[in-house]
C-alpha positions in Angstrom: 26.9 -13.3 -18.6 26.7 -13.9 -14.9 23.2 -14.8 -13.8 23.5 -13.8 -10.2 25.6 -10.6 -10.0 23.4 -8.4 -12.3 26.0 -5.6 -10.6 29.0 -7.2 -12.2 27.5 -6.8 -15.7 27.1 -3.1 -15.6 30.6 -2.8 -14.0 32.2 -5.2 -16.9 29.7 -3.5 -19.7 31.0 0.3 -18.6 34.8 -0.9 -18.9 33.9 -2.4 -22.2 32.6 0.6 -23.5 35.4 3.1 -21.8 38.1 0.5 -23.5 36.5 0.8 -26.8 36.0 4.7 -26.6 39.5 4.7 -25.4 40.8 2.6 -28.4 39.0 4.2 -31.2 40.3 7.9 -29.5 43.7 6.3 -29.9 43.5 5.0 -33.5 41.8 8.6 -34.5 44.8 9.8 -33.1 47.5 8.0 -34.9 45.3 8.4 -38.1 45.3 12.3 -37.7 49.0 12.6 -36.3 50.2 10.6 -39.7 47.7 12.6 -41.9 49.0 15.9 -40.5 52.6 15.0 -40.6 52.9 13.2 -43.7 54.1 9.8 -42.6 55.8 8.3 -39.7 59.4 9.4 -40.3 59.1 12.9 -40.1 58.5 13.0 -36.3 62.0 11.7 -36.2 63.4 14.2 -38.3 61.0 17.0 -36.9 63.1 15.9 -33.2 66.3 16.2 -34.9 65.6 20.4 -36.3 64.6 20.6 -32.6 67.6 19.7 -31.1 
């Protein structure tokens, strides 16, 4: 990438990899949330019995 700053490639190459951990975490998230409540509209619903 940068020739000169070999420091500023392992700074860039770390965030890339925390962004990418941090994105898949996120998408396993969603993926397990929907799995475990059966779709996207019942959080709404599961808000409203908890009112």
């Amino acid at each position: 990438m940068f020739d000169s700053a070999r420091i500023l490639n392992i700074v860039v190459v770390v965030f890339a990899v925390i962004g990418v951990i941090a994105v898949l975490g996120i998408v396993g998230m969603t993926v397990m949330h929907v799995s475990m409540m059966h779709g996207v509209h019942s959080c709404s619903e599961a808000m409203r019995l908890w009112r």
